[in-house]
Steps between C-alpha positions, in 0.01 A plus 500: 500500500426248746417149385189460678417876367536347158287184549241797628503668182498226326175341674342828473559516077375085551166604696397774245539243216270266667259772616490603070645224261629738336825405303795500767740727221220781583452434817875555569543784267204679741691409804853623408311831420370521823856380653687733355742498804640113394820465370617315194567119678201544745311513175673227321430288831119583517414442121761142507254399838131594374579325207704203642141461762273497174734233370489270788189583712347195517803331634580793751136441596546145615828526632333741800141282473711147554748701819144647647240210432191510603517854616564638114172607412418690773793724441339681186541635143783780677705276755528216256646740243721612754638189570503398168734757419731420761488133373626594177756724623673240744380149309458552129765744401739200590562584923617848461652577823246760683512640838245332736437856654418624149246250426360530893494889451300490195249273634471615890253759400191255342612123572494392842775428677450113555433475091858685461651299721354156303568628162811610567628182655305310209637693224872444645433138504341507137816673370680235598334213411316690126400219296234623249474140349261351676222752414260515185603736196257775583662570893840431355433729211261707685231490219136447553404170464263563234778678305771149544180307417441666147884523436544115568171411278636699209850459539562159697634531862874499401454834311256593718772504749747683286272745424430610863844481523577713229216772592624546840857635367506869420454603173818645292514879397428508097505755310396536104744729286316751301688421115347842448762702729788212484624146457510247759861560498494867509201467775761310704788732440309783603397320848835372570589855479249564744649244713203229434686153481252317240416216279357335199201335576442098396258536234445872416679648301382797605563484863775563787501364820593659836627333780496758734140653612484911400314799458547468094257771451747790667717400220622738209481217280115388584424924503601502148324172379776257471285218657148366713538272748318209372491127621681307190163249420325832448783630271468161276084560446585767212797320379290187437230731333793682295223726309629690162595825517147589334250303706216659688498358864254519752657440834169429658598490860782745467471626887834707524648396215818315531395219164326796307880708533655176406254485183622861434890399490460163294308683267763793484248754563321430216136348454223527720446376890173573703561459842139486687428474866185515692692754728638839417705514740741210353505661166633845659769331629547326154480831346785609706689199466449523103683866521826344637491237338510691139169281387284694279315246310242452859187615512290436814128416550247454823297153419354294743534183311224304732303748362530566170299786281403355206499830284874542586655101346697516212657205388780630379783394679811239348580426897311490799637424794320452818733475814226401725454635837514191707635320856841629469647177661745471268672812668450372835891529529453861486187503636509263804234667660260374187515125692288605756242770290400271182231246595360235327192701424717784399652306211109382420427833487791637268432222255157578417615847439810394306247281216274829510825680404657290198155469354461877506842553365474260239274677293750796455718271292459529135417171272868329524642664802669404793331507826740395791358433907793496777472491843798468820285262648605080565117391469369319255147665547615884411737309211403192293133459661454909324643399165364175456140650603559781259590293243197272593257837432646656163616202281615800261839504725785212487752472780854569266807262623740712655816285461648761184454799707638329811830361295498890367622577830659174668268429727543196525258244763235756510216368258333166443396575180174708593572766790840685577616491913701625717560331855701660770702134558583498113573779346580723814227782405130574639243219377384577162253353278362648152310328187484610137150522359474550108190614316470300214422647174204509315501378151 
């Protein structure tokens, strides 16, 4: 196909996420449906380019708005995604060589032809002379500036740095190995067999890594529940937990599953595990999941935990474990799109909900229990600012030092002696944060 074809394509799948916000994995997954006609490497190019755009917007934004000036704004929403796109294709994948016809063709059509001509010129010149360094962290980055502001307060502006840094490199294929169907070694046997090339991940000892992106789920191996694909700071959540084989957890935010299965293994099948969900829908596909997996110690339940019936709390449970719906920046590197669809008052928002959440989970823990709040977000308002305030309203909970169960699995540099994290820059998996909150007993 044509390049400027491509870079058509590729706007079009660009537009639709900006006219929805939905996530840009669905909106892609929509548009190759509808596209059935493109091949393998046209595919591979428009997926690498939607996301590379989300990545580096902001600076593929000024590039065009510095080359155009004062005419920028009067281009609109369309145009200046336009020529944002063919910023990033010539400037910020490193000067890639492409046809000035190409990049004329595409445009001709909505940009007129004096704007062409300036870009064009401009964005030759730019090539040549790149120098990122003299711009603030949020262009260079291409973060909001609200975003680099609350990463340098909490963080300092070194890490700060490193962490938009780190957040703008794609995220590594994981997967978990089910110990139900196999060993990690056996796992990667039957994959190489399958002509996978894979890994052991850093911390996990649960994981493999994949270098190379793939379908994993048209494997034989995945069809017969050797493994999930599952980011390795998620696989460490139940490892840190490490619940008996005869606990009763409730996995209070279980959506579709992917801890609650881990439960399932760790505890060899045996035991209890709850998985609840306000939607249905998740839980099917948990269901489904549970059947390949070879988990039979699941049982799913419909709660909407801001909205708890009070007929239907039993505290009961040894382990409770709310993994919180929240921002999601933490997987901004597979989510790039999430940079420009979380707002300030977005993450207000979620953490009201979150406190609602914990306290209404907390009183399914029995006297002694274990209740445990996670999140993939880098904020300290979804994170400490929700423990500390639930701690603040039921004085019968302590915050439990982590360091044992963090030794238990090597983690080492993840824990200042009252939360467990994760950052992109350190440990090389999505942000991660999660507390330990103990109900103390009564005498």
């Amino acid at each position: 196909m044509k390049y400027s074809s491509l870079l058509g394509h590729t706007y079009e799948a660009l537009h639709e996420f900006f006219l929805t916000a939905k996530p840009a994995d669905a909106i892609l997954d929509r548009f190759f449906r509808s596209h059935k006609y493109l091949g393998a490497r046209d595919r591979r190019f428009i997926a690498e380019t939607v996301y590379g755009v989300l990545r580096h917007l902001r600076l593929s934004r000024e590039i065009i708005a510095q080359i155009v000036g004062n005419d920028y704004a009067g281009l609109g929403e369309e145009k200046q995604l336009r020529l944002a796109l063919v910023a990033y294709s010539v400037v910020v994948t490193s000067g890639a060589d492409r046809s000035e016809s190409d990049l004329r063709e595409f445009l001709q059509d909505t940009i007129p032809a004096n704007v062409i001509d300036t870009v064009l010129k401009g964005l030759s010149e730019h090539r040549a002379a790149a120098d990122k360094s003299s711009v603030g962290t949020g262009v260079r980055f291409s973060f909001p500036d609200w975003m680099v502001h609350r990463f340098t307060e909490e963080y300092g502006p070194v890490e700060s740095e490193r962490l938009c840094q780190a957040l703008n490199e794609p995220a590594p294929l994981t997967i978990r190995v089910n110990l139900l169907k196999a060993s990690r070694d056996e796992c990667h046997s039957r994959l190489s067999k399958e002509h996978v090339n894979c890994e052991p991940t850093r911390y996990s000892p649960l994981g493999l890594q994949i270098p190379k992106r793939l379908n994993l789920f048209q494997l034989q191996s995945f069809r017969e529940g050797y493994f999930e694909v599952q980011d390795e700071g998620s696989q460490i959540l139940p490892l840190l937990i490490d619940p008996t084989p005869t606990a009763k957890v409730l996995d209070a935010c279980a959506g579709a599953g992917g801890k609650s299965l881990e439960f399932a293994m760790l505890m060899k099948n045996r035991g209890e595990i709850v998985a609840a969900d306000v939607h249905d829908r998740r839980l099917e596909e948990l269901r489904k999941r549970s059947r390949r997996a070879g988990a039979h110690n699941i049982r799913t339940k419909v709660v909407d935990l801001l909205e708890v019936d009070e007929t239907d709390i039993e505290p009961v449970f040894d382990i409770v474990l709310v993994d919180a719906p929240c921002s999601g920046v933490g997987t901004i590197r597979r989510n790039p799109g999430m940079k420009w669809t979380v707002t300030e008052e977005t993450v207000r928002e979620i953490s009201e909900k979150q406190r609602r959440i914990l306290a209404n989970s907390a009183r399914y823990v029995k006297q002694g229990g274990l209740l445990v709040y996670a999140t993939c977000t880098l904020f300290r308002e979804e994170n400490e600012d929700v423990v500390n305030g639930f701690l603040d309203a039921h004085p019968g909970y302590e915050l439990e030092d982590p360091t044992v169960r963090v030794e238990r699995v090597q983690l080492h540099g993840s824990t200042s002696g009252r939360f467990v994290k994760l950052l992109p820059h350190i440990h090389g998996t999505d942000g991660f944060f999660c507390a330990f909150l103990r109900q103390r007993q009564v005498p």
